[in-house]
Every structure is written in C-alpha cells, then in structure tokens.
Phi, psi and omega in degrees: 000139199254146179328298192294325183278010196245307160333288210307315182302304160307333181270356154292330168099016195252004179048210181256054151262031153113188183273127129289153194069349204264140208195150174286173181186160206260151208269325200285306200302313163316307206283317188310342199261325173308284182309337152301326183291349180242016183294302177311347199252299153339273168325313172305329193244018158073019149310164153191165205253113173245132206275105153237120193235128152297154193272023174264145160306136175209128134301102175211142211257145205184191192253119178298325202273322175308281186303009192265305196313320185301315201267345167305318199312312188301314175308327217268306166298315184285339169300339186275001170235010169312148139262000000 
C-alpha cells in the first residue's frame, strides 16, 4: 500500500478493512454534477464556465458524494477568488 492510500485509510478510521463505500464511478459525471450545483454561484458573481468534456471514459473508484464535494470546494473557492 502505498502513502496516499495509507492516508485516505487513516482519515476514514478503516485500518485495513478496506475502501468503505468506494465504489466505481465515471469521473466526467462527478465533476459535471459539481458544476451544476455550483452553477448559480457562477452566475451570481457573472463568471462562466465552459464544459469541454472527452469521449474517454475515466473511471475511478471512490465515494461519489465525498469526491463531488472536493471538486464544489475547488469550484467553489476559485470562483470566490476570481475577480
């Protein structure tokens, strides 16, 4: 097992039972569902956003509502520091 996978176990509390929850999921549906949710947070501060998303599949197996959350934070922060 590698440092980051040693991380992620410790801060979840799972020793070595494993990923709980983690499950596969398609990476462009995650970030596309983060960015509707923070779409009104765009709008409000007159930004836009443009979506170019590949025809590649990216898999990645993870908590779907934990990684959705991560990338509003990353959205969420660069619109509030946009000017």
């Amino acid at each position: 097992m590698n440092g980051v996978d040693n991380l992620i176990q410790q801060s979840m509390g799972e020793g070595d039972a494993g990923y709980a929850g983690f499950e596969t999921h398609d990476l462009s549906t995650i970030i596309c569902g983060a960015v509707d949710l923070v779409e009104w947070c765009l709008e409000s501060r007159g930004h836009t956003l443009t979506r170019q998303i590949t025809e590649t599949d990216i898999r990645v197996n993870c908590q779907s509502p934990a990684l959705t959350q991560a990338v509003m934070n990353l959205l969420t922060n660069a619109i509030k520091y946009t000017p």
